[in-house]
N, CA, C and O atoms as a GROMACS GRO file, in nm:
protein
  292
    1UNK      N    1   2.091  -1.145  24.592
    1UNK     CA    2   1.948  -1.126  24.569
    1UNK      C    3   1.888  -1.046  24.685
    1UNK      O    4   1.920  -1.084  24.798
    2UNK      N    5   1.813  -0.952  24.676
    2UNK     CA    6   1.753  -0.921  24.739
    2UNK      C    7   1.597  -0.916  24.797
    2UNK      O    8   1.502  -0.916  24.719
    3UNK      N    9   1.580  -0.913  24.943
    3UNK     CA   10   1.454  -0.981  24.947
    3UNK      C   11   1.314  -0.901  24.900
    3UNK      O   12   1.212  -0.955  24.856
    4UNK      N   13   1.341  -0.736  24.924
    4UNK     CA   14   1.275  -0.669  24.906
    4UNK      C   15   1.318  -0.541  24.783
    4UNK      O   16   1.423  -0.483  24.810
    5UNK      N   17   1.254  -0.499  24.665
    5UNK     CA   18   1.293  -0.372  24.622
    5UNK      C   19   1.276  -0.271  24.708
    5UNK      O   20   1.364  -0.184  24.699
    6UNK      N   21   1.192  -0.252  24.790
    6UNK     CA   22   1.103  -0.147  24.850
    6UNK      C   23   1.234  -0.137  24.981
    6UNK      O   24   1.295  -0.038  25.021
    7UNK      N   25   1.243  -0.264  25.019
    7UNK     CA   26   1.369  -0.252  25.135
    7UNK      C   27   1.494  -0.217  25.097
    7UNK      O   28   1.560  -0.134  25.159
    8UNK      N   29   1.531  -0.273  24.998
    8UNK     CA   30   1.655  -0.215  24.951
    8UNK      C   31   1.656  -0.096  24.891
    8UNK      O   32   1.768  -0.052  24.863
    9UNK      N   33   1.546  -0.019  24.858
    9UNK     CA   34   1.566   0.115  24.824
    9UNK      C   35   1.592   0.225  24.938
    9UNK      O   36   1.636   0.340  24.934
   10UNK      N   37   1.544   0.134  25.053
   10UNK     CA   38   1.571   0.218  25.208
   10UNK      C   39   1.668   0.184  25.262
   10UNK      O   40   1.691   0.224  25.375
   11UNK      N   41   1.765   0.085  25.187
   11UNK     CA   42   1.867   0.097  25.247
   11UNK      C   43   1.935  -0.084  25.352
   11UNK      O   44   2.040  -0.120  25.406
   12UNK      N   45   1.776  -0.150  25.327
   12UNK     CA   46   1.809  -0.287  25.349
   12UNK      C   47   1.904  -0.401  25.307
   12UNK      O   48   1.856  -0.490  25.237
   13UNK      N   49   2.032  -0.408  25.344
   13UNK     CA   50   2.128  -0.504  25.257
   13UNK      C   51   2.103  -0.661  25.329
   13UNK      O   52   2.095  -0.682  25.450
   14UNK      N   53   2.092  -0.764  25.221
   14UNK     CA   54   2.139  -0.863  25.306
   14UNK      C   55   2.172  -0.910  25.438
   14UNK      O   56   2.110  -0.976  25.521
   15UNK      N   57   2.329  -0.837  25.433
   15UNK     CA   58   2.444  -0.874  25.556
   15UNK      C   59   2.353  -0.818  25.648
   15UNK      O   60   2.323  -0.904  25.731
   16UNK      N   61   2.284  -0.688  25.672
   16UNK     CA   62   2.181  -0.621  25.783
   16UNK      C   63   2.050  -0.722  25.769
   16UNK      O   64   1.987  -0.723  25.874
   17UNK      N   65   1.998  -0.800  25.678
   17UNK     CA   66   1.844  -0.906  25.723
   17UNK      C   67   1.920  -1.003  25.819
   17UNK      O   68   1.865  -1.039  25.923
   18UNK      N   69   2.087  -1.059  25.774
   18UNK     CA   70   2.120  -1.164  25.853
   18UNK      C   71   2.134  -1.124  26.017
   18UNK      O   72   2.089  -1.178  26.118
   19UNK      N   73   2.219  -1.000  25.996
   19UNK     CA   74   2.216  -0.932  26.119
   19UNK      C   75   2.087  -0.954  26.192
   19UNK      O   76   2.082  -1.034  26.286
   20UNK      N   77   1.984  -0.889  26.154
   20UNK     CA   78   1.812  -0.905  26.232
   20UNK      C   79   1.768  -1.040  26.261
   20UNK      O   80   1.690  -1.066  26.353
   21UNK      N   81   1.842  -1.170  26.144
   21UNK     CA   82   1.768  -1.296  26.179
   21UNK      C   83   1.841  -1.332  26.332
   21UNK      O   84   1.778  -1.374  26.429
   22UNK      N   85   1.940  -1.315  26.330
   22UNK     CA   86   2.026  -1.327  26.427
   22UNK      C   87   2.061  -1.240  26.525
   22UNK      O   88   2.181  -1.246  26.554
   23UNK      N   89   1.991  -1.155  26.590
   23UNK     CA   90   1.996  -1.020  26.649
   23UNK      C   91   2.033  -1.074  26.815
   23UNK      O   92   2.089  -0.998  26.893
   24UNK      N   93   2.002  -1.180  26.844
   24UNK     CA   94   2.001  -1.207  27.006
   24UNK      C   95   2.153  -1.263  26.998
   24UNK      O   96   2.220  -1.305  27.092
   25UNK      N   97   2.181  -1.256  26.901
   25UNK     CA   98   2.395  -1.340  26.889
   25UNK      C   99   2.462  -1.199  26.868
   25UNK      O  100   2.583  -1.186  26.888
   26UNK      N  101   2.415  -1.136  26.844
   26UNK     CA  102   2.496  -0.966  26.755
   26UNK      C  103   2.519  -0.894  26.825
   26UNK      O  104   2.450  -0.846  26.915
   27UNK      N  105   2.639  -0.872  26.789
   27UNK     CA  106   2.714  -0.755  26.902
   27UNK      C  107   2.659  -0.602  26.814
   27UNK      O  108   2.710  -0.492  26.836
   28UNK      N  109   2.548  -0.625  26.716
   28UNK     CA  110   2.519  -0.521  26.658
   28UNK      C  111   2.412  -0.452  26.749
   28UNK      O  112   2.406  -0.330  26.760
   29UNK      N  113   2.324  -0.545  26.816
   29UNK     CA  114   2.241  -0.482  26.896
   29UNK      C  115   2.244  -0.450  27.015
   29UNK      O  116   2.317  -0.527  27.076
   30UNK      N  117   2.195  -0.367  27.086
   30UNK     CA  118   2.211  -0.371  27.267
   30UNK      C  119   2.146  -0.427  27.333
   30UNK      O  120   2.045  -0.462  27.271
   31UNK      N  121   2.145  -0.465  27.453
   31UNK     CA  122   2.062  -0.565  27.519
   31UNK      C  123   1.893  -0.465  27.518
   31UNK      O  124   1.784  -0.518  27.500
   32UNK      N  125   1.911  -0.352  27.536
   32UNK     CA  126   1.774  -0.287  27.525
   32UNK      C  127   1.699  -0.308  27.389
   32UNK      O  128   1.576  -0.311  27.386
   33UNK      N  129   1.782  -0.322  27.265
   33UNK     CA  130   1.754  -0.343  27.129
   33UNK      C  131   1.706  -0.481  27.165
   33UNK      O  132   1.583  -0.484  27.170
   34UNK      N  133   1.753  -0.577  27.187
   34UNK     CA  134   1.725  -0.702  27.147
   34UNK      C  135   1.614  -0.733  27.262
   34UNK      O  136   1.541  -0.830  27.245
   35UNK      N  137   1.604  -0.677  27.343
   35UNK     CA  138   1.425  -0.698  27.472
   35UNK      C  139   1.330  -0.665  27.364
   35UNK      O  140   1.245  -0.746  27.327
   36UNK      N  141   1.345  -0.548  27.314
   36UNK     CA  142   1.260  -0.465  27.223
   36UNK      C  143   1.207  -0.578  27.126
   36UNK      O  144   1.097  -0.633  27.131
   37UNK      N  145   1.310  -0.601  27.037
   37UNK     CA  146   1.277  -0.704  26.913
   37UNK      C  147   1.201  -0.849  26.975
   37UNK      O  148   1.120  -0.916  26.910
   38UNK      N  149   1.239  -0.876  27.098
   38UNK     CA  150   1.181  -1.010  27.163
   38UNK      C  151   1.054  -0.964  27.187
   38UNK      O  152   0.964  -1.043  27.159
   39UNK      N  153   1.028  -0.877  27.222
   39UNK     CA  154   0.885  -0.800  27.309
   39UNK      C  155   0.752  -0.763  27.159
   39UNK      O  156   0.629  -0.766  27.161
   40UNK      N  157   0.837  -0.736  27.058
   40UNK     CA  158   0.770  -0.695  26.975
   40UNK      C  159   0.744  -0.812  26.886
   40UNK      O  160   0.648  -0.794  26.810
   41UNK      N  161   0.818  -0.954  26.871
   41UNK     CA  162   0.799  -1.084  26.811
   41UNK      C  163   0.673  -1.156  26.924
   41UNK      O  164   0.566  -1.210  26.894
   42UNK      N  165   0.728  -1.133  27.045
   42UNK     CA  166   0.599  -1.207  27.127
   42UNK      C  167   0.448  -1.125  27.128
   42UNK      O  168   0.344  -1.192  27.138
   43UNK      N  169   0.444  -0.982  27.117
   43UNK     CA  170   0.361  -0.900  27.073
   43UNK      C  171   0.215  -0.977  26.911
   43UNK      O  172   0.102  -1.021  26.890
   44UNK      N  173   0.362  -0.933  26.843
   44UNK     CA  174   0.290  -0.982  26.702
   44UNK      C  175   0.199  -1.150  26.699
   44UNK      O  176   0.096  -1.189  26.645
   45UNK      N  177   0.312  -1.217  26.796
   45UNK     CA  178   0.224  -1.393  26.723
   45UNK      C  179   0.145  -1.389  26.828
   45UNK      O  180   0.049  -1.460  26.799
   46UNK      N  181   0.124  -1.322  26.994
   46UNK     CA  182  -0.025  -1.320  27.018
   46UNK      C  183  -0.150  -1.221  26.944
   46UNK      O  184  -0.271  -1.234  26.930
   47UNK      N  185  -0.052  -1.121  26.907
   47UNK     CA  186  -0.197  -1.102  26.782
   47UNK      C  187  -0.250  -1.203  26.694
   47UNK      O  188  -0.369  -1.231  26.682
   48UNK      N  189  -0.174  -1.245  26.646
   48UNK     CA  190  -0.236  -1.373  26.542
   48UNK      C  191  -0.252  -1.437  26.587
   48UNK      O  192  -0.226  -1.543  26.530
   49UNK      N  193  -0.302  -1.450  26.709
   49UNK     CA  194  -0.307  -1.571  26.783
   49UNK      C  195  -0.268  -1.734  26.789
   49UNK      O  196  -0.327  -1.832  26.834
   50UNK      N  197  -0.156  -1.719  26.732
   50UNK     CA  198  -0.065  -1.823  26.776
   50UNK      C  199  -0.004  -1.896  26.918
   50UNK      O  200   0.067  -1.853  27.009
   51UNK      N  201  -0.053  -1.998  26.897
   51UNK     CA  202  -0.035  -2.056  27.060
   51UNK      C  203   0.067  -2.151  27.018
   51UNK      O  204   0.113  -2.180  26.907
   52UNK      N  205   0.096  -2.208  27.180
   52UNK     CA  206   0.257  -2.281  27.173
   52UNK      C  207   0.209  -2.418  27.105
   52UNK      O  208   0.114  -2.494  27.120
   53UNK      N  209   0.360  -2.408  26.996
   53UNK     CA  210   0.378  -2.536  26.935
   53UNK      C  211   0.232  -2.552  26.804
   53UNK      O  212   0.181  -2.656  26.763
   54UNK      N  213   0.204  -2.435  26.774
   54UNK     CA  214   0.107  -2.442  26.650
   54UNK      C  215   0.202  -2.392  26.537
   54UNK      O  216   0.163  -2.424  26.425
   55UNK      N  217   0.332  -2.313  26.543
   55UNK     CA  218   0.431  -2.338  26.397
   55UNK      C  219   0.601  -2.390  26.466
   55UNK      O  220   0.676  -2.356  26.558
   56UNK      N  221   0.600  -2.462  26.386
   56UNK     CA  222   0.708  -2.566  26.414
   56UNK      C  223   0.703  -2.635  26.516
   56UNK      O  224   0.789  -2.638  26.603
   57UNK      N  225   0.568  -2.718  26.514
   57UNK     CA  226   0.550  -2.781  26.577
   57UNK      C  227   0.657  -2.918  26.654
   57UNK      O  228   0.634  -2.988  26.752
   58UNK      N  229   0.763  -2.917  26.570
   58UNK     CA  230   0.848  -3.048  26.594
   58UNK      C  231   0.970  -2.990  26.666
   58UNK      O  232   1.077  -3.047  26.688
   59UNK      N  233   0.936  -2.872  26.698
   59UNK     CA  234   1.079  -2.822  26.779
   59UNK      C  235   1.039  -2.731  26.924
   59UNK      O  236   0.938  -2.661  26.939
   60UNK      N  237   1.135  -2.751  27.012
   60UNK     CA  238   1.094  -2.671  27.129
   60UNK      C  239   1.086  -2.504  27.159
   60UNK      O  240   1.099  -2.439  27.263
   61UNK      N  241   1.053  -2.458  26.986
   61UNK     CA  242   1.013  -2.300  27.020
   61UNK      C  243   0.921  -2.305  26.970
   61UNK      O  244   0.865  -2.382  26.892
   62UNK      N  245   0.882  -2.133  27.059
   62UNK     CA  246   0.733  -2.080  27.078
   62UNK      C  247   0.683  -2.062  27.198
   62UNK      O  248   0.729  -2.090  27.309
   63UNK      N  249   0.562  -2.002  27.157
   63UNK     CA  250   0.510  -1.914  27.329
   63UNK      C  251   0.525  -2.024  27.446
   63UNK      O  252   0.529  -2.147  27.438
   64UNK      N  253   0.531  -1.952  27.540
   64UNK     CA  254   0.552  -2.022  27.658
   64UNK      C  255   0.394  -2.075  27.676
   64UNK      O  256   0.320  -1.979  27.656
   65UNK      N  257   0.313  -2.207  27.711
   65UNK     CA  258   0.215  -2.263  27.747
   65UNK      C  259   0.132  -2.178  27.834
   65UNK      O  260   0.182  -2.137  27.939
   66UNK      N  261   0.004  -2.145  27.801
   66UNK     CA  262  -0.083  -2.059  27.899
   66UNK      C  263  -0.101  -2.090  27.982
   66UNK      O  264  -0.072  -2.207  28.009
   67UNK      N  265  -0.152  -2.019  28.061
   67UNK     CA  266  -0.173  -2.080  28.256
   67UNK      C  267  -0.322  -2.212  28.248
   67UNK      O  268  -0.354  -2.313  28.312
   68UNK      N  269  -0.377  -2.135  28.130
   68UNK     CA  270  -0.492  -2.283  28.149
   68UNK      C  271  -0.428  -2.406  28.108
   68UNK      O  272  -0.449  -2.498  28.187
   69UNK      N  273  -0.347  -2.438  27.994
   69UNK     CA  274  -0.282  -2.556  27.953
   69UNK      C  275  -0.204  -2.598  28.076
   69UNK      O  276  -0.198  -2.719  28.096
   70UNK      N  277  -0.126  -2.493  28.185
   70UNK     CA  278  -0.056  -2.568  28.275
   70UNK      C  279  -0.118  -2.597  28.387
   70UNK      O  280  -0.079  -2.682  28.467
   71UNK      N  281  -0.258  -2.503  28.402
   71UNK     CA  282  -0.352  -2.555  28.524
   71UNK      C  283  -0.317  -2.528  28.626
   71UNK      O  284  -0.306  -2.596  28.729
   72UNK      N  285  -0.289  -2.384  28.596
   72UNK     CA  286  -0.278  -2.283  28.691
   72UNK      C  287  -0.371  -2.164  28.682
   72UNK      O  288  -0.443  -2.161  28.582
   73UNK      N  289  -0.378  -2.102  28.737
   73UNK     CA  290  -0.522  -1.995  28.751
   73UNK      C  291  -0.416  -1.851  28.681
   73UNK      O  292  -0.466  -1.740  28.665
   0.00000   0.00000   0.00000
């Protein structure tokens, strides 16, 4: 199944979404690739302003705690 028509008409397979879910384990990416993808995930959820521990809340990921929550300047 595929997740997208629009993606798979560009060329998106499966085995390459698993690849991306998993990009920081993959010898598919380079360490410059995978800063990038980290830089651009921490990018996006402070746009939406997502703060730590507001999705998936029951597990220890997500943004690192702001300097006011740790009470530091």
């Amino acid at each position: 199944m595929q997740r997208s028509v629009q993606a798979g008409r560009k060329g998106l397979t499966e085995d390459k979404y698993d690849d991306l879910l998993h990009f920081a384990d993959s010898p598919k990416f380079t360490e410059r690739e995978k800063v990038a993808l980290t830089l651009g995930q921490q990018r996006w959820i402070k746009t939406l302003g997502i703060g730590h521990h507001e999705v998936l809340a029951d597990t220890s990921v997500g943004l690192a705690p702001s300097v006011e929550a740790r009470g530091g300047t």
